[in-house]
N, C-alpha and C positions, 0 to 999 in steps of 0.2 A: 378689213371692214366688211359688212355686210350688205350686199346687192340682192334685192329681191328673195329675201332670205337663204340665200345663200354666202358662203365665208369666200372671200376672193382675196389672192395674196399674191404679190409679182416676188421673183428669186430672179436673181443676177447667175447665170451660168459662163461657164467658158465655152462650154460647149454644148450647144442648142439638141443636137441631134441626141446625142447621149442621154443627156436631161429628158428630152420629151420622151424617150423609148423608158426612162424608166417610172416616169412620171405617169405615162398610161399602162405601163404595167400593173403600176403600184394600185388602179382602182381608178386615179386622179383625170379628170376634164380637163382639157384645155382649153381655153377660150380664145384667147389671143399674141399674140407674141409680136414683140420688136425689137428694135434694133437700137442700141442706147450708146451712146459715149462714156464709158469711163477714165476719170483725168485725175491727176495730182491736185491739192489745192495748199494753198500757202494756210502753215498754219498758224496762223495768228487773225484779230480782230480785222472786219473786212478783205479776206481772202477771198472768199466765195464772191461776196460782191464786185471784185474785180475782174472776176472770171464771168459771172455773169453780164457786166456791165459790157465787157468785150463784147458777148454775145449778139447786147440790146445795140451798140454802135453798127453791126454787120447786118441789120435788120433781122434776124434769127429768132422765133418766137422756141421759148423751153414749153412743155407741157408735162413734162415728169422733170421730177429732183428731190435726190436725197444724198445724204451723206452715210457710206460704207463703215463699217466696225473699223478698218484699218482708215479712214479718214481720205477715203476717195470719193470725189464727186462722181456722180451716177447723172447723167441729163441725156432728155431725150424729145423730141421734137418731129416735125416734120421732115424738116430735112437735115437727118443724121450728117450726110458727109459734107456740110456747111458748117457745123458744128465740131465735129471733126478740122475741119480746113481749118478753120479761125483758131481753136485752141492750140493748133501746132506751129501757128505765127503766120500762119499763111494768110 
C-alpha cells in the first residue's frame, strides 16, 4: 500500500540480520521491524477462527495477520510471546 506517497511492503524473513544488511544494501529504507508468530492452521472452514478465538479467550489483542503462500498464519501483536505461549497449548 501507499503511505505518504510512498510504497510500503512487510516480507517475512528467517533471518532478520541477513535481510536487513541486504535490504539496505540493495538501496531499500527500513522503517520498522517486528517480531511475529508464525503457526500451522487447520485447513479447513474456521481454522483460523479457532486459532484466533484461542487468542481473544487469553485476552491477547492481534494487530497484523495474514495467511502465507504455504498456508501459515503470520500474527503479530503486542505481546509476541503470549501469543506464542497460547498457541503452543500453554
Amino acid at each position: 500500500f501507499v503511505c505518504d506517497g510512498r510504497g510500503v511492503f512487510h516480507i517475512l524473513v528467517a533471518d532478520a540480520e541477513a535481510a536487513r544488511r541486504v535490504l539496505i544494501d540493495s538501496g531499500f529504507e527500513i522503517l520498522d521491524e517486528r517480531r511475529v508468530v508464525v503457526a500451522p492452521v487447520a485447513n479447513r472452514p474456521g481454522g483460523a477462527a479457532d486459532v484466533l478465538r484461542g487468542l481473544a479467550h487469553a485476552g491477547l489483542n492481534i494487530d497484523l495477520f495474514y495467511l502465507t503462500a504455504d498456508a501459515l498464519l503470520v500474527l503479530g501483536g503486542e505481546d509476541v510471546a503470549g501469543i506464542r505461549r497460547v498457541l503452543a497449548g500453554g
